[in-house]
C-alpha positions in Angstrom: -23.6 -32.7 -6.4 -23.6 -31.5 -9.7 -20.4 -29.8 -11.1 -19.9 -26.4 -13.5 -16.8 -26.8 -15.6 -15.4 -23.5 -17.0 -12.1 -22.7 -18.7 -10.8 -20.2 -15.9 -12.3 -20.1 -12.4 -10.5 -16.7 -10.8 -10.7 -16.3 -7.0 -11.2 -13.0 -5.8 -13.0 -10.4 -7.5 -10.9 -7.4 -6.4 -8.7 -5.2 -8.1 -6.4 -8.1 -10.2 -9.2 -10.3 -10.3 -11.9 -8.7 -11.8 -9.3 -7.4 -14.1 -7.8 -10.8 -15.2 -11.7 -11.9 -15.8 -12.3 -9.0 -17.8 -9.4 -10.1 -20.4 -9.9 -14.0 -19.7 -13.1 -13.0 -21.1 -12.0 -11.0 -24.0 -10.0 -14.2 -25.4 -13.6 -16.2 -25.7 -13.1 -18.1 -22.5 -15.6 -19.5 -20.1 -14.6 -17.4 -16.9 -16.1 -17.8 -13.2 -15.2 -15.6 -10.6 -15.5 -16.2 -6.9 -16.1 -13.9 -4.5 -16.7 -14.6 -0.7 -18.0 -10.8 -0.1 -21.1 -9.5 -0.9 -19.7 -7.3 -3.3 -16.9 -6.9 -5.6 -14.5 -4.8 -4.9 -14.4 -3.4 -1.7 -11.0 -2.1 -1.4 -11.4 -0.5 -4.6 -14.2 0.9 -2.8 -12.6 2.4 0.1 -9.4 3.4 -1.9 -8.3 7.1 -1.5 -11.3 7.5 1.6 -13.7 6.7 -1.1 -11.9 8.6 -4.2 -10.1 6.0 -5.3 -6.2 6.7 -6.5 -6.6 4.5 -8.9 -2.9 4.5 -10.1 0.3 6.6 -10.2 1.8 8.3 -13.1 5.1 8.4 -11.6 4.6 4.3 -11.4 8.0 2.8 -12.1 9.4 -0.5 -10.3 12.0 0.9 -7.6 8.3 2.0 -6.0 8.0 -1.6 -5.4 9.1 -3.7 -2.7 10.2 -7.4 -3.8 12.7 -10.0 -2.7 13.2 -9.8 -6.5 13.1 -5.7 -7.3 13.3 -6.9 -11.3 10.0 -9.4 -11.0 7.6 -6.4 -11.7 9.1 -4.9 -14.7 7.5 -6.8 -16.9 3.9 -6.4 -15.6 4.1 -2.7 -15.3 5.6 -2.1 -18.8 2.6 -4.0 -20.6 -0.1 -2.4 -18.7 0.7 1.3 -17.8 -1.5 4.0 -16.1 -2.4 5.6 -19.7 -3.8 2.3 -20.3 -6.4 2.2 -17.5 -7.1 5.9 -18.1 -8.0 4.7 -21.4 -10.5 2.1 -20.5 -11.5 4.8 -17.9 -12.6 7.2 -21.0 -14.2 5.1 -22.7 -16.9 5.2 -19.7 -16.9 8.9 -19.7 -14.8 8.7 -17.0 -12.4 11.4 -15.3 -9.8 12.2 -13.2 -7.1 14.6 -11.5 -3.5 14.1 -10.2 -4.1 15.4 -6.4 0.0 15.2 -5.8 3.0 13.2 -6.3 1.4 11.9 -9.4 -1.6 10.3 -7.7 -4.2 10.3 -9.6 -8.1 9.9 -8.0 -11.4 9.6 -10.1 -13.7 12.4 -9.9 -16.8 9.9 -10.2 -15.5 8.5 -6.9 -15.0 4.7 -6.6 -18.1 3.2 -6.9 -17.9 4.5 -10.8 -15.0 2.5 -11.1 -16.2 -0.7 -9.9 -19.5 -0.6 -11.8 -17.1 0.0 -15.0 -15.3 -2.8 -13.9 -18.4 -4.6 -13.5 -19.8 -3.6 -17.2 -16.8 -4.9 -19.3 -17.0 -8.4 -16.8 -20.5 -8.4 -18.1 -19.8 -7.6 -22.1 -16.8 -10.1 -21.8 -19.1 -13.1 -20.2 -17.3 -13.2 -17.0 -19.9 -15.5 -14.3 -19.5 -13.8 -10.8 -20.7 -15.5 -8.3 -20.4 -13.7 -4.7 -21.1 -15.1 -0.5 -18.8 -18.0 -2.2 -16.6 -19.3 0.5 -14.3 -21.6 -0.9 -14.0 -25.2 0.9 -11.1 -26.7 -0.6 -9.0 -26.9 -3.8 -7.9 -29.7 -5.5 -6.0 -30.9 -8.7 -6.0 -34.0 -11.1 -6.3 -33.1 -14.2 -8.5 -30.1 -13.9 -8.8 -28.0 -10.5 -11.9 -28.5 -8.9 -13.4 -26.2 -6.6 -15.5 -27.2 -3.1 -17.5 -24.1 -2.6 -20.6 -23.0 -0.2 -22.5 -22.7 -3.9 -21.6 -26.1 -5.3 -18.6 -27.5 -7.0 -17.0 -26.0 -9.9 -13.8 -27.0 -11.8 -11.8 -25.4 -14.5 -8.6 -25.8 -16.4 -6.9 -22.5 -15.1 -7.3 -21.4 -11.6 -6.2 -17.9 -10.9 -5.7 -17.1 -7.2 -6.2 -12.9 -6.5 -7.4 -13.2 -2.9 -4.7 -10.0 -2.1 -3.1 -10.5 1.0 -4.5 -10.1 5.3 -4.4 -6.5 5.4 -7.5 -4.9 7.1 -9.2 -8.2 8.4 -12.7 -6.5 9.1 -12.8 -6.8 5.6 -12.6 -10.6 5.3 -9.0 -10.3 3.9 -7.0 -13.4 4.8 -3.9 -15.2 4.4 -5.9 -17.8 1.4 -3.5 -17.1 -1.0 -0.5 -18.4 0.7 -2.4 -21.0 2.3 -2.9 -22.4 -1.6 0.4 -21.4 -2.5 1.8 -23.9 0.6 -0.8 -26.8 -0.5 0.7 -26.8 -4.2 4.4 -26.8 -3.0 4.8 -22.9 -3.6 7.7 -21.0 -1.8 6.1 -17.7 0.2 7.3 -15.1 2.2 4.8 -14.7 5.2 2.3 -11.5 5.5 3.7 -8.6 7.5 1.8 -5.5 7.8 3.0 -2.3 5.3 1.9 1.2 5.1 0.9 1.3 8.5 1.2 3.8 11.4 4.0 3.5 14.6 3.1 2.9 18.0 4.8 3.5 20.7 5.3 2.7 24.2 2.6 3.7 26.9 5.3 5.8 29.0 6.5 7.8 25.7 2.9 8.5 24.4 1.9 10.0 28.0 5.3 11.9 28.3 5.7 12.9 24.9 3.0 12.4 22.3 -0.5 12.8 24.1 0.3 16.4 23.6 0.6 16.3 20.2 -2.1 14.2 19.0 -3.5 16.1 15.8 -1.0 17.6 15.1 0.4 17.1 11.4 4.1 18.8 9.8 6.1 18.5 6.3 8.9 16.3 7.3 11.8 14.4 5.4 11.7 11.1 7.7 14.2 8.0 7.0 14.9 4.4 7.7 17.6 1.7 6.1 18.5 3.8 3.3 15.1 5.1 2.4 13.4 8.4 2.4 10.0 10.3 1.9 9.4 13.7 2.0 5.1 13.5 3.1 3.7 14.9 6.0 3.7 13.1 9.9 0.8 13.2 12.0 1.0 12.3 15.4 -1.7 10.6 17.0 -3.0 9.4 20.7 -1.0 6.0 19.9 2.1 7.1 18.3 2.6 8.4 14.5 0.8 8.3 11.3 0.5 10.2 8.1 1.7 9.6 4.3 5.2 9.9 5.4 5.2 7.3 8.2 2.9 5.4 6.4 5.9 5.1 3.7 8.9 4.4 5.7 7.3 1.9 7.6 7.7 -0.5 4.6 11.3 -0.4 5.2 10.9 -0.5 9.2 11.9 -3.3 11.2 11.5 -4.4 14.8 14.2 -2.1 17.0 14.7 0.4 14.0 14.9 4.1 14.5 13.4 6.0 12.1 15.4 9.8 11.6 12.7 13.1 11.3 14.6 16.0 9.5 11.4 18.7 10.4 12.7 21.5 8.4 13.7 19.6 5.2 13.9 22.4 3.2 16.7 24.3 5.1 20.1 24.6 6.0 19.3 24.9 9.7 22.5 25.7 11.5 22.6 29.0 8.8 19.3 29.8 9.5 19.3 30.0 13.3 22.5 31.6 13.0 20.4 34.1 11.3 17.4 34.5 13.6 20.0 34.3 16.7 21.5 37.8 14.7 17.9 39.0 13.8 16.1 38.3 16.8 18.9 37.9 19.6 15.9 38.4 22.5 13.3 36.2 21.1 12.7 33.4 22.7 13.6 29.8 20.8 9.8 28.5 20.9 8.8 31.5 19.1 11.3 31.3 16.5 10.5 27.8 16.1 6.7 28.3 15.8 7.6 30.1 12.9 8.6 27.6 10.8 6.4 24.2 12.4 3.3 23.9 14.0 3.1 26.1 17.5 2.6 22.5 19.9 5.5 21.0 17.9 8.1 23.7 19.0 6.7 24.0 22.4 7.0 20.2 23.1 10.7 20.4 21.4 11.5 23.2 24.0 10.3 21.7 26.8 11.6 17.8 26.4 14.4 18.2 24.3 16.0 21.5 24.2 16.3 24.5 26.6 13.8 27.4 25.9 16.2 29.9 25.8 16.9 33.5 24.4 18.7 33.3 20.5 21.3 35.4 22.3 22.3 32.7 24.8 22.7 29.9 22.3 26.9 29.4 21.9 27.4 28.0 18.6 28.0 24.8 19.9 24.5 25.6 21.3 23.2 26.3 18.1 25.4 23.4 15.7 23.5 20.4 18.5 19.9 21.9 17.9 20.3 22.2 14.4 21.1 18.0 14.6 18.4 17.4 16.8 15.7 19.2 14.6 17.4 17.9 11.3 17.9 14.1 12.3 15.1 13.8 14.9 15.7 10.1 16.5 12.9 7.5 16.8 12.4 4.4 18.0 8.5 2.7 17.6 7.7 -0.4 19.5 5.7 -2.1 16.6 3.0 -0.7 14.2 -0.5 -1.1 14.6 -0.1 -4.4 12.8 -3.0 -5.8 9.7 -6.0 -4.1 11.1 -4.9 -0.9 9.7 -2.0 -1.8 7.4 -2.7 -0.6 3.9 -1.1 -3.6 2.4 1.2 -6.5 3.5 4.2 -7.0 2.6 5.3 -10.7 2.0 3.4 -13.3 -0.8 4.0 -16.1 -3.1 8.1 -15.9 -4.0 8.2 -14.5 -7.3 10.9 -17.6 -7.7 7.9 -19.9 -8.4 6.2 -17.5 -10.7 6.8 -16.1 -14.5 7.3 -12.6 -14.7 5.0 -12.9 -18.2 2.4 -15.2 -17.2 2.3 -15.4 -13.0 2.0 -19.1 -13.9 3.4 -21.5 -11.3 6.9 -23.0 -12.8 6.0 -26.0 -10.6 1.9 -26.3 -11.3 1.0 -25.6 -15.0 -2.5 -23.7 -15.0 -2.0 -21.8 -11.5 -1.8 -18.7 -11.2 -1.1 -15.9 -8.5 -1.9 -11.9 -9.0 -2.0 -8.8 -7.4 -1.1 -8.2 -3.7 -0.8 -12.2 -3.4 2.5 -11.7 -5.2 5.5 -10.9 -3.2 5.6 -7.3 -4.8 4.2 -4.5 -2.7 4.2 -0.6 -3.7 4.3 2.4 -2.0 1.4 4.5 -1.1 -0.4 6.4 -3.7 -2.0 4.7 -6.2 1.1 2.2 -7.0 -0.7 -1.0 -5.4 -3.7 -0.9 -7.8 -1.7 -0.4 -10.6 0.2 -3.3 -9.8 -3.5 -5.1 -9.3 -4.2 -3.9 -13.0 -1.0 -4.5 -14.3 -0.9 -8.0 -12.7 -4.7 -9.1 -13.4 -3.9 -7.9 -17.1 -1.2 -9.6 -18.0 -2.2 -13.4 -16.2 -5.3 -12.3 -18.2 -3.6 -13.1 -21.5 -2.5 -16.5 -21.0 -4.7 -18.6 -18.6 
């Protein structure tokens, strides 16, 4: 079998790897990317159903989840959104912040990846796709068993992300090489991913209320999001659950404040002296959705007049709507998980390079990393910021 040696062979050609390739290239290198998909980039492709949120301008590392909080820094102060907006321009390329700083490109994704694609091309990168990768090996150079031949290189880069949404392909390879070279990890768990709940609550409770979406405040182990929840025929979903549930773990209750923006206890104080003979579900269905207060009034308070509340009455009610409590059997796991939490330690990586401390020419990136951001644009920025900097130096 004939062999293909190249400078840099970078597996993965998604968000960090076709970026790392693209500046590989820059520096005159002989660059191979593999690719085990048909195409490049296909959760780039479904990012933001379709739109891509490319990145967050309101991207700073406490966003970011890591068993070292300090390890992205680095990365995310060299390569900053303005600096893919730029690259973005120079394609004729635009955008809009949709909220919370999330910013989507108006050409949709696919414009994205073909730019991606464009400056792979001008830089030299090879890509070489339907590559599964056979085994990987190192003497002096790392050599490559593939389904298309055998290749070897002097840098490997490793930017297979991590085993979030499987249907996809996405696996655990980046750990697996991680473990063959000696490489602490922190396994995969699924992040940004909705609640489920037990059979008995979702019939007694919830099957009422699938569709239903409200602007809450929800919290769990000292974090908080202020999104909307969306409850669905298997439990709950919806930016703000998909946030917290970063920070959930097995037998954790997660609090609901439902009226975030008010003083509760003061105002139905007030509606009890406005409207002392309307009834509490119609007060309620002033201020959240009309099922939401009619499935509060039935399972969890009494659906009395205003007038009838004591303020005792009144002071419990306003807990229960401010700190809603609870408790989710699991989440629905990797097959809808955004992202996964868990990588490569960031102990056996340089913050500057991603270069192994312990194999000199390897090289980790983007979601394989232990560093995982919150929803809205913050994990592709890390993919950029990542891919650009190991870019520099392989």
């Amino acid at each position: 079998m004939s062999t293909s040696l190249f400078d840099t062979i970078i597996i993965g050609a998604g968000a960090a790897g076709l970026m790392c390739a693209i500046e590989a290239g820059k520096r005159g290198q002989r660059i191979l990317l593999l690719e085990k998909a048909k195409k490049p980039g296909r959760k780039i492709l479904i990012s933001g159903g379709g739109r891509c949120n490319f990145t967050n301008l309101d991207t700073r590392p406490s966003a970011f989840l890591s068993a070292n909080p300090h390890f992205c820094k680095s990365a995310l102060a060299r390569y900053t959104p303005w600096d893919f907006i730029a690259l973005m321009e120079k394609y004729s390329l635009s955008w809009n912040e949709k909220k919370l700083g999330q910013l989507f490109c108006d050409q949709k994704a696919p414009a994205l990846v073909d730019m991606l694609l464009q400056e792979c091309e001008a830089a030299g990168v090879q890509i070489t796709l339907n590559c599964e990768i056979n085994s990987v090996e190192k003497d002096n150079l790392f050599k490559i068993n593939s389904s298309q031949g055998l290749f070897e290189s002097r840098s490997l880069v490793i930017a297979t992300g991590g085993p979030s949404i499987p249907r996809m392909g996405a696996t655990d390879f980046g750990l697996q090489i991680a473990k063959q070279f000696g490489l602490k990890n922190i396994n995969f768990s699924a992040a940004l991913v909705p609640f489920v709940f037990s059979q008995k609550i979702i019939s007694n409770h919830f099957k009422s209320l699938a569709g239903v979406s409200a602007d809450v405040e929800i919290h769990c182990n000292g974090a908080s999001f202020r999104e909307n929840l969306l409850f669905t025929h298997k439990g709950l979903s919806g930016p703000a659950v998909l946030q917290i549930s970063s920070y959930w773990k097995k037998g954790d209750t997660v609090s609901v404040n439902l009226l975030p923006d008010t003083n509760v206890f003061e105002w139905l104080v007030e509606q009890k002296l406005q409207h002392p003979n309307a009834e509490l579900k119609k007060i309620l269905s002033t201020v959240i959705p009309k099922r939401l207060a009619l499935f509060l009034c039935e399972a969890h308070f009494k659906n009395k007049t205003m007038n009838e509340f004591t303020e005792q009455n009144i002071s419990q009610l306003a807990e229960q709507l401010s700190h809603w409590q609870l408790e989710p059997t699991g989440t629905e796991g990797m097959k809808t998980a955004e992202v996964a939490l868990g990588g490569v330690s960031t102990n056996e990586l340089s913050s500057k390079t991603f270069e192994s401390n312990k194999v000199p020419g390897l090289f980790f990136i983007g979601e394989t990393v232990d560093v995982t951001g919150h929803l809205g644009g913050y994990n592709l920025q890390w993919a950029w910021a990542s891919g650009w900097c190991a870019g520099q130096y392989v």
